[in-house]
Steps between C-alpha positions, in 0.01 A plus 500: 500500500460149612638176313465146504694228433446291230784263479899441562748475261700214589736473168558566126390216267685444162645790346204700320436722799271268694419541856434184755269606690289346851189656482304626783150596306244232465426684115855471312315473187283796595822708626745396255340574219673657181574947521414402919682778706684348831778675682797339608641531872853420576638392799661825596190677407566573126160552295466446125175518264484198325251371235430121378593434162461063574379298763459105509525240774748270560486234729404692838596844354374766288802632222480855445640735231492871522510766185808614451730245675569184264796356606593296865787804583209787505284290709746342746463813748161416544571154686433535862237768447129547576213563216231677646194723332363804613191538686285598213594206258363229789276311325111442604477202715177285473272436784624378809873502393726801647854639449744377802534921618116534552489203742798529723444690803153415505351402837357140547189437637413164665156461351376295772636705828501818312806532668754682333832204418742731370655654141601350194837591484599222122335313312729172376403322163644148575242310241178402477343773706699864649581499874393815714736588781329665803709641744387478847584658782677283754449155321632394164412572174154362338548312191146518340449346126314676296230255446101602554430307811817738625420838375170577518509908384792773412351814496789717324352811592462469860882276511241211663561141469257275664602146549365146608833347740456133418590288785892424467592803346482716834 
């Protein structure tokens, strides 16, 4: 079975059991919701079921509790580690949004050569807008925002990304 990260713990916070945590999923409210199953990886590959009994937000983090651990000793082996859900709890996107594993590896299409550019190989979330790293072969990486005049079409299906290379970017 495949999983997905969700988020990082980074540290306890006061001493009821709750988790710091630096979320990777753009839905915390729709993933951290109350009885929500996520599964703990530590860093020496350690699993553990957990569900959310609490979650708020705090400054630039989201403060989990899980049933059955209410105090900052049970929950201190969790620092370091990686929340993640199973494939079958990803949640449906809306159109034209897409989860980070169906868009890397996809080719990139030059829309105006048709010339094949190279692969996604990240995307980077630095603000306003994501960043899409194309490796090419034999020149640098491809920083492309992802901004409509940029990316003109992802077709999951077919791992296709056609793209307008503003003049610059190249």
């Amino acid at each position: 079975m495949e999983y997905y990260d969700v988020g990082k713990i980074v540290n306890t916070h006061g001493i009821k059991g709750e988790v710091r945590v630096l979320s990777t999923t753009t839905n915390p409210e729709e993933r951290y919701y109350e009885g929500a199953p996520l599964i703990w990886f530590g860093k020496k590959g350690e699993q553990e079921a957990l569900t959310v009994k609490t979650h708020r937000t705090h400054k630039t983090f989201d403060l989990l509790s899980f049933e059955g651990y209410g105090n900052v000793n049970d929950v201190e082996q969790f620092v370091g580690g990686t929340l993640r859900v199973s494939e079958d709890m990803l949640l449906e996107l809306p159109e034209n949004e897409f989860y980070i594993h169906e868009v890397i590896g996809s080719t990139v299409i030059d829309d105006y050569s048709g010339e094949e550019i190279g692969k996604i190989k990240e995307i980077l979330s630095p603000g306003a807008n994501d960043v899409w790293v194309v490796e090419r072969p034999n020149k640098k990486d491809l920083l492309l925002p992802y901004i409509e005049p940029v990316i003109l079409d992802v077709d999951i299906e077919n791992q296709v990304v056609r793209v307008h290379v503003m003049e610059g970017l190249d």
